[in-house]
mmCIF file as gemmi writes it, N, C-alpha and C atoms, coordinates in Angstrom:
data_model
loop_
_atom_site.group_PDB
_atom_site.id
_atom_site.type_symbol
_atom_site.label_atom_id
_atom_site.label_alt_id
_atom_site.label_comp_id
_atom_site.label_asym_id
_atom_site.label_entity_id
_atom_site.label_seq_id
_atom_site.pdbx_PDB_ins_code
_atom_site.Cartn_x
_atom_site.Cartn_y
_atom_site.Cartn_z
_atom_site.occupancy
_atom_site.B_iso_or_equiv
_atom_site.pdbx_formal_charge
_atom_site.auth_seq_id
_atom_site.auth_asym_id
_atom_site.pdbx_PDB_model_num
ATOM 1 N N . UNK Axp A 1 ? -0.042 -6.003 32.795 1 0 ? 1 A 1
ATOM 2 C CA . UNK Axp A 1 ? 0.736 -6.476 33.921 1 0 ? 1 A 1
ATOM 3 C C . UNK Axp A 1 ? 1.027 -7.971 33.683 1 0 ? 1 A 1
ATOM 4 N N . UNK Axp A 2 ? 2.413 -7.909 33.565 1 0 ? 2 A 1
ATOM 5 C CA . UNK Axp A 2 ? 2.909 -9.762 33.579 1 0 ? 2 A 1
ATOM 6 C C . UNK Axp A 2 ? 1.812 -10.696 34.622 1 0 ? 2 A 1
ATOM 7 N N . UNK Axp A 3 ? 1.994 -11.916 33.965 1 0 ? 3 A 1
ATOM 8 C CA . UNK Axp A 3 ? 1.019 -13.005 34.705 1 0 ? 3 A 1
ATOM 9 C C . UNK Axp A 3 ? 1.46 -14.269 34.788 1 0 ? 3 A 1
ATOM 10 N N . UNK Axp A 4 ? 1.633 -14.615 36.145 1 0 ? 4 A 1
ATOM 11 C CA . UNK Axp A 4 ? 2.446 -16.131 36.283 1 0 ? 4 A 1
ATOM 12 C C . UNK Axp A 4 ? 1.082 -17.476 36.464 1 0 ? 4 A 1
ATOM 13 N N . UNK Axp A 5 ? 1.093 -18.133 36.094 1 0 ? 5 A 1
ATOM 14 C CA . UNK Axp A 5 ? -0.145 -18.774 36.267 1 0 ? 5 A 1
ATOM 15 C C . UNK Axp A 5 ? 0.353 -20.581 36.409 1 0 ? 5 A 1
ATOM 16 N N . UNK Axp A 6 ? 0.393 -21.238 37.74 1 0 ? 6 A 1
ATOM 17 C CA . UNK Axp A 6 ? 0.859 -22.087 38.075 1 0 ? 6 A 1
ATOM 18 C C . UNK Axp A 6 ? 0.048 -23.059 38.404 1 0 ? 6 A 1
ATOM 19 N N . UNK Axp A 7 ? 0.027 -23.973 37.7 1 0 ? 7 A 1
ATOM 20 C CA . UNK Axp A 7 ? -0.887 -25.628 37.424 1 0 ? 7 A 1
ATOM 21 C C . UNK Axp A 7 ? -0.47 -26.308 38.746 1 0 ? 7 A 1
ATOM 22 N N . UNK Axp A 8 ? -0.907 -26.961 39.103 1 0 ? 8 A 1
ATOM 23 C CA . UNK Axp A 8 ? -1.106 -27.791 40.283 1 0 ? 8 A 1
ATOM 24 C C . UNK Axp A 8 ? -2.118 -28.609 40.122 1 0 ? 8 A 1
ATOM 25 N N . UNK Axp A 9 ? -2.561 -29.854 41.316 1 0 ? 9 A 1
ATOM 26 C CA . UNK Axp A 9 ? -3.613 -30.931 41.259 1 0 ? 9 A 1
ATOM 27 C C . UNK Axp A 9 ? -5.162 -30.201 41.672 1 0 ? 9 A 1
ATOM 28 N N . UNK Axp A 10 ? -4.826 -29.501 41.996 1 0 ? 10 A 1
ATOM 29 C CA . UNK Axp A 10 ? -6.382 -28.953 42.678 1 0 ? 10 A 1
ATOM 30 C C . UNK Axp A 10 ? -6.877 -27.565 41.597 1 0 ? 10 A 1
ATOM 31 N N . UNK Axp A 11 ? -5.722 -26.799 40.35 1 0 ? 11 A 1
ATOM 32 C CA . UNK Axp A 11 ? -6.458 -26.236 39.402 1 0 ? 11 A 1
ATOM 33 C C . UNK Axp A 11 ? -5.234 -25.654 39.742 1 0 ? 11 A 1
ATOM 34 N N . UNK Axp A 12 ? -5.39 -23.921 39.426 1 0 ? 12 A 1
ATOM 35 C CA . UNK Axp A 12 ? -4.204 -23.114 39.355 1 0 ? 12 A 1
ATOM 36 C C . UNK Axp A 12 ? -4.124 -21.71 40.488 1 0 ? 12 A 1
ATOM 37 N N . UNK Axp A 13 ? -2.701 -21.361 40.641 1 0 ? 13 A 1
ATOM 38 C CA . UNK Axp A 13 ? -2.78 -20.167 41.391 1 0 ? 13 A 1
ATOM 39 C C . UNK Axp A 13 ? -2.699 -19.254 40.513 1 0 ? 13 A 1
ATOM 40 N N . UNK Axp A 14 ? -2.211 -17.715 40.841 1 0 ? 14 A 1
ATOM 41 C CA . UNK Axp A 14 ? -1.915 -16.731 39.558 1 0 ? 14 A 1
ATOM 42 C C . UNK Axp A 14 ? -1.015 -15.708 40.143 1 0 ? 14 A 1
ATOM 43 N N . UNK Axp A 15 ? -0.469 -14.791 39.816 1 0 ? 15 A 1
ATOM 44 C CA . UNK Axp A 15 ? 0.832 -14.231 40.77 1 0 ? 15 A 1
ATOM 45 C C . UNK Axp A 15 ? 0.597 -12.73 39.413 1 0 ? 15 A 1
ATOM 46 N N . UNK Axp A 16 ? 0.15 -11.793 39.873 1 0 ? 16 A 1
ATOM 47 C CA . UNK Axp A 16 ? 0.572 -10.964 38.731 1 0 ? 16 A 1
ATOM 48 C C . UNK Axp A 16 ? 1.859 -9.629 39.495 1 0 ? 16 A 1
ATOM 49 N N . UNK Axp A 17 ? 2.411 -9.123 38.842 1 0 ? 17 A 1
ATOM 50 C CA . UNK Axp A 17 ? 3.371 -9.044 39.323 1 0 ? 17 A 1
ATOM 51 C C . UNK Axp A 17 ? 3.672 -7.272 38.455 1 0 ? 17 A 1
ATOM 52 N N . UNK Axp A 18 ? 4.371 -6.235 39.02 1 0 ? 18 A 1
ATOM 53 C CA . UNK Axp A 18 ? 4.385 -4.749 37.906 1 0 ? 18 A 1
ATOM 54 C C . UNK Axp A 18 ? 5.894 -4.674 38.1 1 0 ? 18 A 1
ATOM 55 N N . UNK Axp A 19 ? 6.339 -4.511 36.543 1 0 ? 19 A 1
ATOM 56 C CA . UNK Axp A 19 ? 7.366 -4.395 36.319 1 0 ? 19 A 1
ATOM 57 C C . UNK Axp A 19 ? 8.524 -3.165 36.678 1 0 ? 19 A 1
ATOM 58 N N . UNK Axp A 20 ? 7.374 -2.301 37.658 1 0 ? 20 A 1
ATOM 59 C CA . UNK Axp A 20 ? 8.309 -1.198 38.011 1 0 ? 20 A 1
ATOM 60 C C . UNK Axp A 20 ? 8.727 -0.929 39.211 1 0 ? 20 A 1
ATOM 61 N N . UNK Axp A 21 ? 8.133 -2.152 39.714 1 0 ? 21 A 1
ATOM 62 C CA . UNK Axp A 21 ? 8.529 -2.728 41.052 1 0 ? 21 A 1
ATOM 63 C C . UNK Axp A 21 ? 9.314 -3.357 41.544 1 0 ? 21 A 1
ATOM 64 N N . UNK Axp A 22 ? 10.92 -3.155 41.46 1 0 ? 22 A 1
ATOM 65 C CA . UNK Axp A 22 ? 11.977 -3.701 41.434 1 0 ? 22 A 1
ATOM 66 C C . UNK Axp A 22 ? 12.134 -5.532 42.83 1 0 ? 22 A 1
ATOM 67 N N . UNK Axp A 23 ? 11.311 -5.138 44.087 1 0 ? 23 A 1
ATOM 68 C CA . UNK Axp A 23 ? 10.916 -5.934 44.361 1 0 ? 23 A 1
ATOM 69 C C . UNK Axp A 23 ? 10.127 -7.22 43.948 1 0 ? 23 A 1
ATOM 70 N N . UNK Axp A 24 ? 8.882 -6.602 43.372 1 0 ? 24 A 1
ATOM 71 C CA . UNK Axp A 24 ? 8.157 -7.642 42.857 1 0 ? 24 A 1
ATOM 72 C C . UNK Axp A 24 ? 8.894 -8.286 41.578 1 0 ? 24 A 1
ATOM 73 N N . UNK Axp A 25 ? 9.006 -7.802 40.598 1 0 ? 25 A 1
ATOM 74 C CA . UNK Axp A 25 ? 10.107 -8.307 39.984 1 0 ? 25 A 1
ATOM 75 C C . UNK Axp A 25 ? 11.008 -9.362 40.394 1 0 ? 25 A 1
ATOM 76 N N . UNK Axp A 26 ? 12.069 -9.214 41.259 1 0 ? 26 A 1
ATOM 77 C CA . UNK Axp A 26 ? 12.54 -10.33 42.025 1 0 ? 26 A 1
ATOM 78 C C . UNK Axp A 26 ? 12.216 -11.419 42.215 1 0 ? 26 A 1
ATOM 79 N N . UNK Axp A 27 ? 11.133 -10.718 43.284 1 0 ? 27 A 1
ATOM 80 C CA . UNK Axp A 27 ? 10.235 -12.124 43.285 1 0 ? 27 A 1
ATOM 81 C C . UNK Axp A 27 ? 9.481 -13.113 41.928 1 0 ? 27 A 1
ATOM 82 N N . UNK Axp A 28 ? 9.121 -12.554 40.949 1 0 ? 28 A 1
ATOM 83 C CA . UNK Axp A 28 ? 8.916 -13.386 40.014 1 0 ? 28 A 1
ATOM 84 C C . UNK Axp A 28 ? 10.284 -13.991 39.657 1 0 ? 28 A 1
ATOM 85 N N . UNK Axp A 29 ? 10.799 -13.506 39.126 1 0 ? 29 A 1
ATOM 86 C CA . UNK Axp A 29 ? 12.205 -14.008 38.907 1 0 ? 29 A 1
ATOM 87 C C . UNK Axp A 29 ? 12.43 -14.825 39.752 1 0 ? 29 A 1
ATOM 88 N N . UNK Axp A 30 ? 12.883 -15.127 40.835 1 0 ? 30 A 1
ATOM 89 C CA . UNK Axp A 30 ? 12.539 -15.89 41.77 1 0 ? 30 A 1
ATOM 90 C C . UNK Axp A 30 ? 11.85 -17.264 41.472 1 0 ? 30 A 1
ATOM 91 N N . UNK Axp A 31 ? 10.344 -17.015 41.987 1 0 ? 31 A 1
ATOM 92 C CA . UNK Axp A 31 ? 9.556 -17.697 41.164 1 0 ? 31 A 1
ATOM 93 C C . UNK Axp A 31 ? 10.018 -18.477 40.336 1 0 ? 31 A 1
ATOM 94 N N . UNK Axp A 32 ? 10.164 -18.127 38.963 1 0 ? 32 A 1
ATOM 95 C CA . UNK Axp A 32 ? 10.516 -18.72 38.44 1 0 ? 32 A 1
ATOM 96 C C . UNK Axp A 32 ? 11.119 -19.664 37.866 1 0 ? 32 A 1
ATOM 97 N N . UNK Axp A 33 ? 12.752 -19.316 38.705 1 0 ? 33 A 1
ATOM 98 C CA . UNK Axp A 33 ? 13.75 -20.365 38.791 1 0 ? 33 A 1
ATOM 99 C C . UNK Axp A 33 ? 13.341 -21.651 39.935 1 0 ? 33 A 1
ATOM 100 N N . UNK Axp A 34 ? 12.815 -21.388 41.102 1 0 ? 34 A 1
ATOM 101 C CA . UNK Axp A 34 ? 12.062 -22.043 42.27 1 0 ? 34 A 1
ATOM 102 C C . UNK Axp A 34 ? 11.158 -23.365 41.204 1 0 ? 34 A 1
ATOM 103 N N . UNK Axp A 35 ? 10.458 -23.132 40.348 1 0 ? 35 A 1
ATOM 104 C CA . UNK Axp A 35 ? 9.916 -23.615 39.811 1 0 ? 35 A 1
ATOM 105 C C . UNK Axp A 35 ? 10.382 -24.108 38.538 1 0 ? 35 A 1
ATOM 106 N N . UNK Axp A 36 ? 10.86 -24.155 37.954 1 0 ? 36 A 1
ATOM 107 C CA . UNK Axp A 36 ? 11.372 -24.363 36.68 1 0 ? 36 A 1
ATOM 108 C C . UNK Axp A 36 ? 12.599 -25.639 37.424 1 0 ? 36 A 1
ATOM 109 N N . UNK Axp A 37 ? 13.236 -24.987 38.422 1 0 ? 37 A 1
ATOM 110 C CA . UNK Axp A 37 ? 14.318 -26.166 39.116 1 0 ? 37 A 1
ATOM 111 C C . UNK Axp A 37 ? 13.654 -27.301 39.807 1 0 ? 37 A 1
ATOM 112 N N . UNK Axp A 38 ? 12.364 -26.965 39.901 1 0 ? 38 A 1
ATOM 113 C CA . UNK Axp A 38 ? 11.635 -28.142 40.147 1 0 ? 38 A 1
ATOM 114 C C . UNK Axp A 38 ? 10.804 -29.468 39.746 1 0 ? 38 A 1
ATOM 115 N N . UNK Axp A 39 ? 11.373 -28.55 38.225 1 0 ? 39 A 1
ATOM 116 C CA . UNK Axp A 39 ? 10.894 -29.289 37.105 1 0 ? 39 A 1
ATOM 117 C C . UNK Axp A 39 ? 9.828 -28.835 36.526 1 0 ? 39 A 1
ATOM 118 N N . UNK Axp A 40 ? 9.238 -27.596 36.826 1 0 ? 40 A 1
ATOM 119 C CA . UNK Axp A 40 ? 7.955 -27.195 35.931 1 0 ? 40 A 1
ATOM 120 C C . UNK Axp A 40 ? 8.543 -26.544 34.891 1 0 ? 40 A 1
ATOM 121 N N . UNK Axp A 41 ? 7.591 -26.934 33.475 1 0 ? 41 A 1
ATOM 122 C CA . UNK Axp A 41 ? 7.596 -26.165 32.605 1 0 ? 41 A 1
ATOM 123 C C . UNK Axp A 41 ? 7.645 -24.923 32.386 1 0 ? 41 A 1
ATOM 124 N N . UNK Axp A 42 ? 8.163 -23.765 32.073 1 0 ? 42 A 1
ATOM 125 C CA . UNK Axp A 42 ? 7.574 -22.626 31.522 1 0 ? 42 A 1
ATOM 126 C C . UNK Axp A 42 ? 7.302 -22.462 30.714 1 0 ? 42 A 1
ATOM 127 N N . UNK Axp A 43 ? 6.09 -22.155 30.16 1 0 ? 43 A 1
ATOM 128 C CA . UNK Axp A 43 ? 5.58 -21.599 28.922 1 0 ? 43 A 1
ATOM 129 C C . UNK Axp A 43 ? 4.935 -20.052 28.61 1 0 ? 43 A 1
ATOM 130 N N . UNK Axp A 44 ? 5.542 -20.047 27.683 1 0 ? 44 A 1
ATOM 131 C CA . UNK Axp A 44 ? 5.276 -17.57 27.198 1 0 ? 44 A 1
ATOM 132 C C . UNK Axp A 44 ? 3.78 -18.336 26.364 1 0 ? 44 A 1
ATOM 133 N N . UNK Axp A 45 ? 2.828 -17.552 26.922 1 0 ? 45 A 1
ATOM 134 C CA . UNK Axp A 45 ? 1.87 -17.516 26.343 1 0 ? 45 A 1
ATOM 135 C C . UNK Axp A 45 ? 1.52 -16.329 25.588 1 0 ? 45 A 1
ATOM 136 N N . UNK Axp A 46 ? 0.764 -15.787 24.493 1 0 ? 46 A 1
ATOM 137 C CA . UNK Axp A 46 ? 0.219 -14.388 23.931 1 0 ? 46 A 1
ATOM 138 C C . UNK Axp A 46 ? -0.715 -15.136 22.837 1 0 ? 46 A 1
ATOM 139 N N . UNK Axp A 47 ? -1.911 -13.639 23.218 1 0 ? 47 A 1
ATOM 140 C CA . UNK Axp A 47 ? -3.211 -14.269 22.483 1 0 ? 47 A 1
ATOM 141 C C . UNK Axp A 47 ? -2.494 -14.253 20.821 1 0 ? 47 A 1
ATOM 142 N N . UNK Axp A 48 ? -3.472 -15.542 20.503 1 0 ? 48 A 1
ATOM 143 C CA . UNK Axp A 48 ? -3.168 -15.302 18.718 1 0 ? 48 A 1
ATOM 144 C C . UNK Axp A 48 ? -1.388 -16.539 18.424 1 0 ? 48 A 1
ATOM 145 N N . UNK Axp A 49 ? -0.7 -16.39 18.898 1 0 ? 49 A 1
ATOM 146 C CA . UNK Axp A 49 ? 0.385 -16.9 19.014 1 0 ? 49 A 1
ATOM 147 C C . UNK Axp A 49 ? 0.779 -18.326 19.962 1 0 ? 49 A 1
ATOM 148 N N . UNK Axp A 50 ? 1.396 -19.572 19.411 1 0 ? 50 A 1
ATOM 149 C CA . UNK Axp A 50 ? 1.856 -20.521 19.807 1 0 ? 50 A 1
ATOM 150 C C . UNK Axp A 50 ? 2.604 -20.478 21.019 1 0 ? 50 A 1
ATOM 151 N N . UNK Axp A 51 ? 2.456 -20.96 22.253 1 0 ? 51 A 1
ATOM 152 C CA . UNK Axp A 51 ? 3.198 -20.977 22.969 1 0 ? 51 A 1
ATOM 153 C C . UNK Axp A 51 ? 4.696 -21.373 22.921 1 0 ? 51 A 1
ATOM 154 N N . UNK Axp A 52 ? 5.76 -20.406 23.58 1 0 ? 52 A 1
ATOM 155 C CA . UNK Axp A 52 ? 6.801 -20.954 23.567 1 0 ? 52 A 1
ATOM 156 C C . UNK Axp A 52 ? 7.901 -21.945 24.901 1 0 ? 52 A 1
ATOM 157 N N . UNK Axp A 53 ? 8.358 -22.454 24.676 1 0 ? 53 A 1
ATOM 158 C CA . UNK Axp A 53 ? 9.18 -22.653 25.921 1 0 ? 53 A 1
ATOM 159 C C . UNK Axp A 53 ? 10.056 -21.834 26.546 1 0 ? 53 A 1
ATOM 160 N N . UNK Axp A 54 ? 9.938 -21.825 27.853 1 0 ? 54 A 1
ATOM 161 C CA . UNK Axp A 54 ? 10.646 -20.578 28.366 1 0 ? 54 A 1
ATOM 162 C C . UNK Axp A 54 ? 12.347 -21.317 29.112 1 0 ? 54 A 1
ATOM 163 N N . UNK Axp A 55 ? 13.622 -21.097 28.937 1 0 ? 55 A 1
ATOM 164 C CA . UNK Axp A 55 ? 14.171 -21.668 29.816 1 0 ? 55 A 1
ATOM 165 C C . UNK Axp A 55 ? 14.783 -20.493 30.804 1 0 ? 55 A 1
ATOM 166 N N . UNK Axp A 56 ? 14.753 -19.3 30.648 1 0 ? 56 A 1
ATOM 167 C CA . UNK Axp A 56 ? 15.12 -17.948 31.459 1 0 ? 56 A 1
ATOM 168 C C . UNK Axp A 56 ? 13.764 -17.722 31.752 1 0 ? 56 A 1
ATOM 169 N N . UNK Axp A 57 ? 13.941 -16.521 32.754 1 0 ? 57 A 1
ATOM 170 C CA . UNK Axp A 57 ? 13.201 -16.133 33.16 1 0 ? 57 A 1
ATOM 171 C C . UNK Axp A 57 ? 12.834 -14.648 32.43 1 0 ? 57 A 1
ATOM 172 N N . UNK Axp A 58 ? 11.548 -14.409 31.678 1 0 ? 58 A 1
ATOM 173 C CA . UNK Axp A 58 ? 11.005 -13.381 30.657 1 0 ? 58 A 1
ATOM 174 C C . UNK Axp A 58 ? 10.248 -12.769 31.12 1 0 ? 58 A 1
ATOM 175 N N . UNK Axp A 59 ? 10.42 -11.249 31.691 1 0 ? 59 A 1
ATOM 176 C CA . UNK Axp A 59 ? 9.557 -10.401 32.414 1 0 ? 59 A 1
ATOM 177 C C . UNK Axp A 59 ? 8.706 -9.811 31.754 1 0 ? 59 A 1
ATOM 178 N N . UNK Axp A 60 ? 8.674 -9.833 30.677 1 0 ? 60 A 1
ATOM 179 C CA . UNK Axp A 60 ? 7.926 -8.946 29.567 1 0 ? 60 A 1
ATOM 180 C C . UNK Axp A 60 ? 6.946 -10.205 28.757 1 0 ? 60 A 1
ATOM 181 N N . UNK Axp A 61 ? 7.062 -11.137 29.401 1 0 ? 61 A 1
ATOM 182 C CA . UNK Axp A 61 ? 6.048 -11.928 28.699 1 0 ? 61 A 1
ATOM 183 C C . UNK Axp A 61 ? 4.722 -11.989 29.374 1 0 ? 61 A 1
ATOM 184 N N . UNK Axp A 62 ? 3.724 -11.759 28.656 1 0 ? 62 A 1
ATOM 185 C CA . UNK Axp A 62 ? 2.149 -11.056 28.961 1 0 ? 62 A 1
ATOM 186 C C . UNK Axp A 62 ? 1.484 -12.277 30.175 1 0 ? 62 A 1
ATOM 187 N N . UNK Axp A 63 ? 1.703 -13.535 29.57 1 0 ? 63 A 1
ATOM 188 C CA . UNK Axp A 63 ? 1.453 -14.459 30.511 1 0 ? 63 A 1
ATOM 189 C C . UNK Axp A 63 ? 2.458 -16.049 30.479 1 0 ? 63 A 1
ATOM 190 N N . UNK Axp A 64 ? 3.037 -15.976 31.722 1 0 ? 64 A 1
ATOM 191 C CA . UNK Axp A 64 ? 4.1 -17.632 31.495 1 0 ? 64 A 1
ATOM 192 C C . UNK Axp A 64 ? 2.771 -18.306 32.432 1 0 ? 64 A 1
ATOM 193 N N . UNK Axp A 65 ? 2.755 -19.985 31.945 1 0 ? 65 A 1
ATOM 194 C CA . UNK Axp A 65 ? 2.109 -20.922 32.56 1 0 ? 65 A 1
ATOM 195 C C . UNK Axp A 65 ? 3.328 -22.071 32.849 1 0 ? 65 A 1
ATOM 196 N N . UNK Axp A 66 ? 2.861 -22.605 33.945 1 0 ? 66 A 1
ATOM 197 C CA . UNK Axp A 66 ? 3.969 -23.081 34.349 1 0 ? 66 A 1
ATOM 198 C C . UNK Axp A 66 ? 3.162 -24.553 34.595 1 0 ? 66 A 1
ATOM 199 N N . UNK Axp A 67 ? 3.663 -25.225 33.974 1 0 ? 67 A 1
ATOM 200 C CA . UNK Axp A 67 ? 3.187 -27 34.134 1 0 ? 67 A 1
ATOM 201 C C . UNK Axp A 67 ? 3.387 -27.797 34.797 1 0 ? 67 A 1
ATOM 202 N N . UNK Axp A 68 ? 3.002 -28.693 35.81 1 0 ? 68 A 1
ATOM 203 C CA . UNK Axp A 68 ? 4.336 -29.477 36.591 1 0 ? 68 A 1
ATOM 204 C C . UNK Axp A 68 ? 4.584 -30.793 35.931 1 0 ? 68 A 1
ATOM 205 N N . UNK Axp A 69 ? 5.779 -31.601 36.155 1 0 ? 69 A 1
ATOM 206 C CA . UNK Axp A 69 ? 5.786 -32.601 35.559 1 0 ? 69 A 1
ATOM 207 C C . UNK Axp A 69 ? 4.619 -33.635 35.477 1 0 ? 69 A 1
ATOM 208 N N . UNK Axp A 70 ? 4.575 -34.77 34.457 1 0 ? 70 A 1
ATOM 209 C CA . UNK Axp A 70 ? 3.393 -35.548 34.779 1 0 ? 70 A 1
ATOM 210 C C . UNK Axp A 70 ? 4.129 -36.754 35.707 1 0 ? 70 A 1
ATOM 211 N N . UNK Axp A 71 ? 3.66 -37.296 36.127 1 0 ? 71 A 1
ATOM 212 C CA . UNK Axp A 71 ? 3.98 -38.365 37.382 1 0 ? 71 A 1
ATOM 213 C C . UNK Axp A 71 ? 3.636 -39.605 36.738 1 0 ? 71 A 1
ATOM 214 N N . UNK Axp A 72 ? 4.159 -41.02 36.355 1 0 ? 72 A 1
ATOM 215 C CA . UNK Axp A 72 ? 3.82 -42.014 35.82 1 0 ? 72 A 1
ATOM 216 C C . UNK Axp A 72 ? 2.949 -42.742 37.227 1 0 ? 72 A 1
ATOM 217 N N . UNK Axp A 73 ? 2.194 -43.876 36.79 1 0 ? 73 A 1
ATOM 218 C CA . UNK Axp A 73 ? 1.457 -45.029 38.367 1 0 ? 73 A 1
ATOM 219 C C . UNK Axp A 73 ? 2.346 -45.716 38.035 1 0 ? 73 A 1
């Protein structure tokens, strides 16, 4: 089952989501853009393999982490 996993200051949330769920689906998708337009990163994670950058939204990716920007003082 896909896995959204979203960084924040206080640690992370996690959103898993089944792809045969035309709703839930959405909503990641969703998600996604919500976040990504906000400036978070996406990143496709898979064990064994380099993370990639995500700029669409990839339903079939095992786990996206999503970064938020860093903030300069």
């Amino acid at each position: 089952m896909p896995l959204h996993i979203i960084m924040d200051a206080t640690g992370d949330t996690r959103h898993s989501f089944d792809l045969g769920d035309q709703a839930a689906l959405a909503e990641a998708e969703a998600r996604f853009k919500m976040l990504t337009s906000k400036g978070f990163r996406a990143v496709r994670l898979a064990a064994g393999q380099t993370g990639v950058v995500l700029t669409n939204f990839d339903p079939n990716a095992e786990e996206t982490l999503f970064i938020p920007q860093l903030k300069g003082g």
